[in-house]
C-alpha positions in Angstrom: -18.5 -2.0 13.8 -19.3 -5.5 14.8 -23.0 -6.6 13.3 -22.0 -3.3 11.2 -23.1 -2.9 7.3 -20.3 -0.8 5.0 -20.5 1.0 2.0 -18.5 3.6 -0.2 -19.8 6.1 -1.9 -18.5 6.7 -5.8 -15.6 9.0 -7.0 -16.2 12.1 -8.9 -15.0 12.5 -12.8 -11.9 14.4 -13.9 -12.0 17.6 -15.4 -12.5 18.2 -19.5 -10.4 21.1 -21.4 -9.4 22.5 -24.6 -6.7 24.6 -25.8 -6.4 26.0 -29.4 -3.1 27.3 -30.4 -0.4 27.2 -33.6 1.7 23.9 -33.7 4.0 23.7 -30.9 5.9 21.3 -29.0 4.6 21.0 -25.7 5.5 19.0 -22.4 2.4 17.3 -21.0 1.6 14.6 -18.6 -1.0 12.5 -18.3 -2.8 11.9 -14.5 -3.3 8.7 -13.3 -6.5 6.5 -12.8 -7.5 6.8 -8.9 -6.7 3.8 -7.1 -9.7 1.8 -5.8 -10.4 2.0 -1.8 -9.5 -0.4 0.4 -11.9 -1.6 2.9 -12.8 1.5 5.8 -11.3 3.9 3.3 -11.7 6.9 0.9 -10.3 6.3 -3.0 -8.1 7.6 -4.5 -7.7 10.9 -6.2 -7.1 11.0 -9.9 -3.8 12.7 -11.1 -3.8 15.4 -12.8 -3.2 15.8 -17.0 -1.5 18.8 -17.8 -0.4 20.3 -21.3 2.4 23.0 -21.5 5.6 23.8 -19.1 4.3 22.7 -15.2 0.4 23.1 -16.9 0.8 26.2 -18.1 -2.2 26.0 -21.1 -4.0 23.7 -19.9 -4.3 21.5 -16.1 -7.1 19.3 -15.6 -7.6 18.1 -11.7 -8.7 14.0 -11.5 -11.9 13.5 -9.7 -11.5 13.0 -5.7 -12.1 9.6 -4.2 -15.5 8.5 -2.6 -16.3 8.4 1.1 -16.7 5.3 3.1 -18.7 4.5 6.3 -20.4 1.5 8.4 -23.6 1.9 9.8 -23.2 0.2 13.2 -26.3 -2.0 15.0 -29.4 -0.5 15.0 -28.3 3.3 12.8 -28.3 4.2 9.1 -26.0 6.5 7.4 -24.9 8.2 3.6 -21.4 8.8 2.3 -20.6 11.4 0.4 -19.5 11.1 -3.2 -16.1 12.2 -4.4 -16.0 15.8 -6.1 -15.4 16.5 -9.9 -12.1 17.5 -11.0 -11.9 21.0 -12.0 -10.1 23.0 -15.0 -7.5 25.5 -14.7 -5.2 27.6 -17.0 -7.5 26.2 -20.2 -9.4 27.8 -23.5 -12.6 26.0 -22.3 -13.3 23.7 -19.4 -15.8 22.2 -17.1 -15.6 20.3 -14.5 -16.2 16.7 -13.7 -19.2 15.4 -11.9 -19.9 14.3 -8.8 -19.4 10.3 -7.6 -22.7 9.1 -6.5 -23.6 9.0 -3.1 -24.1 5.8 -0.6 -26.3 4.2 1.9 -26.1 2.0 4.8 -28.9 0.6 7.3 -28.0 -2.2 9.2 -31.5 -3.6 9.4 -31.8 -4.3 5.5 -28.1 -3.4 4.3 -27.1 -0.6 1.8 -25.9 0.2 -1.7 -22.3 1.7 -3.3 -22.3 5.4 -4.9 -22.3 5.3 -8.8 -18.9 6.4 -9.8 -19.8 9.7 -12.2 -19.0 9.2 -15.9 -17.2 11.6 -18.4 -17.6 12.9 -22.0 -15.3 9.8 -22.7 -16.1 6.9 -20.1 -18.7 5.3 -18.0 -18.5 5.2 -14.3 -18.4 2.3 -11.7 -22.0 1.2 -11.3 -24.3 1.0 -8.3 -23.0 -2.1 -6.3 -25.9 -3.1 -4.1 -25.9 -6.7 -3.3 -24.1 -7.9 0.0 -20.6 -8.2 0.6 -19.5 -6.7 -3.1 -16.6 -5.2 -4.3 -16.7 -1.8 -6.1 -17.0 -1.5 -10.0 -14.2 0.3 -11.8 -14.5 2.8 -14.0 -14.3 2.0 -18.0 -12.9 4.4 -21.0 -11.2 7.7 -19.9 -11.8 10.3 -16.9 -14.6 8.5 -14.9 -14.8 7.5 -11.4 -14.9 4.1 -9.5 -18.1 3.0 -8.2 -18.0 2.0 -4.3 -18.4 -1.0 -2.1 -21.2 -2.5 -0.1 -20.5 -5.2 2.6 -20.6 -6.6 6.1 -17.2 -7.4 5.7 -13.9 -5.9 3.8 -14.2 -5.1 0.0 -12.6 -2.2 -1.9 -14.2 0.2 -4.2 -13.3 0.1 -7.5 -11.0 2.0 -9.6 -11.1 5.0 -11.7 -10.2 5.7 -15.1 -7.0 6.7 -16.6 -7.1 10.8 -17.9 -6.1 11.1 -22.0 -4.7 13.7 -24.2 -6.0 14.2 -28.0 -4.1 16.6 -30.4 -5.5 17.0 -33.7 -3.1 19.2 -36.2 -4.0 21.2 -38.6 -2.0 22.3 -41.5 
């Protein structure tokens, strides 16, 4: 809103799994960093990285985009940070953390949500000083950090998911 202050909140992590079985060949995919929010939006969701036919051993969700909001003239407000990612059809798994949430005065401004980090990468951090874009996420499975402006930034972007196989023999 007009004399408004804006901010985003940080995206969640994606989930982390193991499977333990005999060599095989297996079909797998790996998900896709979460694009980075555009100004007045939520990011992205991370894809999803899946090992066996359709996920079948293992299928780990990405982390779900941060919240945005602007606090209009004279209000104050907090956006929600994105959910974790979570395991399914796996040996072990946990889920991913929770973006960092976000606030917004419009009397002395606001700060982005912390994008959460993962086993293997760090999130976005804290963007707090007027009219900045998000931080994206660095290394593997971690969440973007979000935005805080008077005007239009975007968030930043997650982190692509990975696979590692070790073989045994």
């Amino acid at each position: 809103g007009a004399g408004g202050f804006g901010v985003g909140a940080g995206g969640g992590a994606g989930a982390y799994g193991e499977v333990w079985e005999a060599a095989t060949s297996r079909d797998y995919a790996v998900g896709a960093a979460g694009a980075a929010g555009t100004a007045g939006n939520t990011g992205g969701t991370g894809g999803t990285t899946t090992w066996g036919t359709a996920g079948a051993q293992m299928s780990l969700a990405g982390g779900v985009g941060g919240t945005s909001l602007n606090a209009g003239v004279g209000t104050s407000a907090i956006a929600v940070g994105g959910a974790g990612g979570s395991p399914t059809s796996v040996g072990v798994g946990i889920s991913g953390g929770t973006g960092g949430g976000a606030f917004a005065t419009n009397v002395i401004g606001g700060f982005g949500g912390q994008g959460a980090s993962s086993s293997f990468g760090g999130g976005g951090p804290t963007c707090g000083s007027l009219n900045s874009a998000g931080n994206s996420a660095s290394g593997f499975g971690a969440g973007g950090g979000g935005a805080a402006s008077t005007g239009d930034q975007s968030g930043g972007a997650g982190a692509i998911g990975f696979i590692i196989v070790f073989e045994f023999g």
